[in-house]
C-alpha positions, 0 to 999 in steps of 0.5 A: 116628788119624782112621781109629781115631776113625771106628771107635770113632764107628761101633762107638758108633752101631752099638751104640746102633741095635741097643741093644748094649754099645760096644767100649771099654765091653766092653774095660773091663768085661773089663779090670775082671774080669781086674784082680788084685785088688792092682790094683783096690785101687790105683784104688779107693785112687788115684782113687775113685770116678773109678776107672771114668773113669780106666780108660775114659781109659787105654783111650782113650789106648791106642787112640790109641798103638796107632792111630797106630802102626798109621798108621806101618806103614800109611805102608809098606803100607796092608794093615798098617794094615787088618789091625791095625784088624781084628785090634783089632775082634776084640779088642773081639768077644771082649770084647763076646762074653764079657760079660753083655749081649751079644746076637744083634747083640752082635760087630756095633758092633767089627766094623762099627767095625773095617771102617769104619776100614779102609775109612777108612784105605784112602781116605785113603791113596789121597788122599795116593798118586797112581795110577801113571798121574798121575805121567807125565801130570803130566811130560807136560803139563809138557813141552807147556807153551809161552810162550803158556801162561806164566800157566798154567805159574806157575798149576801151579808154584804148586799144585806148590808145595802138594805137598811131595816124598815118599819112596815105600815104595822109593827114588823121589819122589812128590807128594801134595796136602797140601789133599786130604790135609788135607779128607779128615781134615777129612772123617774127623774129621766122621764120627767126630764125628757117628757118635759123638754119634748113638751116644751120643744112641741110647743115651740113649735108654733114660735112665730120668730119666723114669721116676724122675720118674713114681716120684717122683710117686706115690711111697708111705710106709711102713705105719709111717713113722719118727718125726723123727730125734732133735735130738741125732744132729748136734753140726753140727760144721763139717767133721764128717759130717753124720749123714744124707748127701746122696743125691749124695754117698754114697760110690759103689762098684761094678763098672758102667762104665755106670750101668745103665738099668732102667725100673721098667714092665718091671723084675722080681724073679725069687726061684727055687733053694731055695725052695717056691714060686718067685716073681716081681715086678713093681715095681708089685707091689712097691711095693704091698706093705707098706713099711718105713723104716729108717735105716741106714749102708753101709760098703764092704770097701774102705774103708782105716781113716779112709777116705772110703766110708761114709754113712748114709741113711733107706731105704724099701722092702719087707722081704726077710724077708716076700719070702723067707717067702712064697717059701718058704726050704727048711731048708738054703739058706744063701746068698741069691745076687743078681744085678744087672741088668749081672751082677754077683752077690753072696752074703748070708747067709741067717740074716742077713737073717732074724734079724729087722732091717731087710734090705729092698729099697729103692726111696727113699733120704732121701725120694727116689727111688732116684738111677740111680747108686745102684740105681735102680729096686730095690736091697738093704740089709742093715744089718751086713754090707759092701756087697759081700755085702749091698747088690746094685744094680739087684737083679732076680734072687736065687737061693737056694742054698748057700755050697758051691754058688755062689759070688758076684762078689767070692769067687773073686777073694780076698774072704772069703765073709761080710762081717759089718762091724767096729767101726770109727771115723773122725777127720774134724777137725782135719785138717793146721793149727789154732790152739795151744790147746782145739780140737774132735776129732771124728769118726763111729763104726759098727757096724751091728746092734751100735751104738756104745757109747764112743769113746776118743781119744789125742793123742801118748802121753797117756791115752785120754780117752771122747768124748761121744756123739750121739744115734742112732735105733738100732744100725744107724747111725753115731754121731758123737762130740766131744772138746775138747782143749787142743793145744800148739804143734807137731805131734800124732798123733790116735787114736780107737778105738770100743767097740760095745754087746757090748764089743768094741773095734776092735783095733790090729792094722792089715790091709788091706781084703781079705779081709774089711775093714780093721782098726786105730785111725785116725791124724791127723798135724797141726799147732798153731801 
């Protein structure tokens, strides 16, 4: 086990001297793109936005079982062990190797991990066994012991004292010295500390913290800036969702293991494929263009009826339409193909971000630079679709092209290749226990580029009764919606259900998030007393 924690302390070092992807980074991103879909739905649902920390965990935890099983079989012969710590580096070349990032140096941080474990693995063994010769000189010098040495004698048998017998690969006894053994772990836990804290501080090397703070510095407005919202968009209900959400809790949803580090002096926009005049931008040059806000709610494919990964932000940045336009867009591009700055690729529609809303690249959320975990320096939003065909983070190219030419990240694995969000509604109160008698039943309802337009709720079998409804800014936000009810003792099942400014209603027909996001009315099961 120290063996394996050298190697993986050496692996990090050496990927933060060359800027390359550590090897349990690599096998996790790999373990995220093999992972059946059924699986990924499980995490997302399991943990959150812990899924990522949860697997680098299990990848961790698997290491050490593997490491000390590779121990067991080092205890009959060192070359087993050796060889298994190779065989477990070539695992994480194959893994860097088939990843985005990988570079020239790329197989360096497994391999050099690899032979730092086994050199370590090797030394330690030799530590607990003693060469051939120490044996019979051991039994030699015990045979010369004379009375006139007795003190030297009880000296030797109390360090014999210190090396318990153990049994050899074949039938005979051997002893080691527990304190050699002992420093020598000592000596392996200390550089695989130190080698794995130096990794980790070369790698933060390229933390962007810095960069953001210059941004925020100077941040610019919009050619127009918003008005105030209105005072009637939050009941300020406790409990109930605000209707802005705080940058640091707006939901997270993403494939990055490791948030990607992007300095806005050497990020740019490449636009290139089915256009007239390919163009590329540099942020400063972005950030000089004509700027827009808008307030817009993201919803995420994943999200179960009733769950968590929704929120609504002002954003600022430059309109994608005058982007493309200038670009050039040929009559038959369809799909506008982004990618992310750690490879993950995304198809938009290409009538949608034209039609005329508010699609832009942002680069400030709620009045704030871009946080690093939600896409800084550059992201995508597009207002009506879910996030995994709209709301590329880190963006730095975009492809023009075609649905029957490419394909995005998400496609091939079971999702639908056009994500336009469904009228949804979510109960946020009363949850589990209230008091018998007029409660509030409150809750957010969406349907971005459509609006909300009524929202109805049931409690047990009685009729549906129309909420009342906030104000809203416009039809790309949620709305939040209160009710009051008279509640009887004893436990009540709660539905909602929205209706959106072209009359549909959310249906009842229950479907799992894939392929093209969740359906059905929202349930609570609480309790009056």
């Amino acid at each position: 086990m120290i063996s394996g924690a050298v190697a993986l302390g050496v692996s990090q070092l050496v990927a933060g001297l060359f800027n390359g992807v550590s090897p349990v980074i690599a096998v996790g991103n790999a373990a995220v793109d093999l992972s059946p879909l059924w699986l990924k739905e499980w995490a997302i649902r399991a943990f959150g936005e812990n899924d990522k920390n949860v697997l680098l965990g299990g990848i961790l935890v698997v290491i050490v079982l593997i490491a000390a099983g590779l121990g067991v079989l080092a205890r009959r012969r060192v070359g087993f062990g050796v060889t298994g710590l190779f065989l477990f580096g070539a695992v994480g070349m194959v893994a860097v190797l088939s990843g985005e990032d990988s570079g020239p140096f790329g197989i360096l941080p497994p391999l050099l991990g690899a032979a730092a474990g086994a050199m370590v693995l090797s030394w330690l063994f030799a530590r607990i066994e003693p060469p051939p010769w120490a044996e019979s000189e051991r039994a030699e010098a015990a045979r010369e012991v004379t009375t006139e040495a007795a003190g030297e004698a009880e000296s030797e048998a109390e360090d014999e004292a210190e090396r318990p017998p153990v049994m050899r690969a074949g039938a005979d006894l051997h002893s080691f010295n527990r304190r050699k053994l002992l420093t020598g772990v000592a000596v392996g836990a200390g550089v695989a500390g130190a080698s794995g804290l130096a990794g980790g501080w070369l790698a933060g090397r390229n933390d962007v913290s810095g960069a953001r703070t210059e941004v925020a510095k100077a941040l610019p407005t919009a050619a127009t800036p918003l008005p105030e919202l209105p005072p009637g968009v939050d009941f300020k209900i406790p409990n109930l969702s605000p209707f802005t959400t705080p940058n640091h809790d707006f939901y997270r949803v993403d494939t990055a293991l490791v948030v990607p580090s992007v300095d806005p002096k050497t990020w740019t926009l490449r636009i290139h494929g089915m256009v007239d005049r390919p163009i590329e931008l540099t942020f400063d040059q972005l950030i000089r263009r004509p700027l827009m806000e808008a307030d817009v709610t993201l919803t995420c494919v994943s999200n179960d009826v009733n769950g968590p990964y929704v929120g609504n932000a002002r954003w600022l940045g430059v309109a994608m339409a005058d982007v493309l336009r200038e670009a050039g867009l040929q009559a038959d591009a369809d799909m506008l193909l982004s990618t992310s700055d750690d490879g993950w690729t995304c198809g938009t529609p290409v009538d949608v971000v034209m039609d005329g809303r508010n699609a832009m690249f942002a680069f400030a959320m709620n009045g704030e630079v871009l946080p690093v975990s939600h896409g800084f320096p550059v992201r995508q939003v597009v207002p009506g679709l879910y996030g995994y065909v709209s709301a590329t983070k880190w963006v730095v190219d975009i492809k023009v092209t075609r649905f029957d030419r490419d394909e995005a990240y998400w496609t091939p694995r079971g999702w639908a290749p056009r994500g336009p969000i469904k009228t949804q509604s979510r109960i946020d109160l009363p949850r589990n226990k209230v008091k018998a008698g007029t409660n509030t039943i409150a809750g957010v309802a969406w349907a971005q580029h459509r609006g909300i337009e009524k929202v109805e709720v049931k409690v047990d079998e009685s009729e549906w009764r129309v909420a009342r409804l906030a104000e809203v800014p416009g039809p790309d936000t949620w709305r939040q919606w209160a009710i009051d009810w008279d509640f009887t003792p004893g436990l009540h099942t709660i539905r909602c259900r929205a209706t959106d400014a072209t009359g549909q209603t959310q249906t009842n027909r229950g479907a799992p998030p894939a392929p093209d996001g969740a359906t059905g009315y929202p349930s609570v099961l609480m309790e009056a007393t």
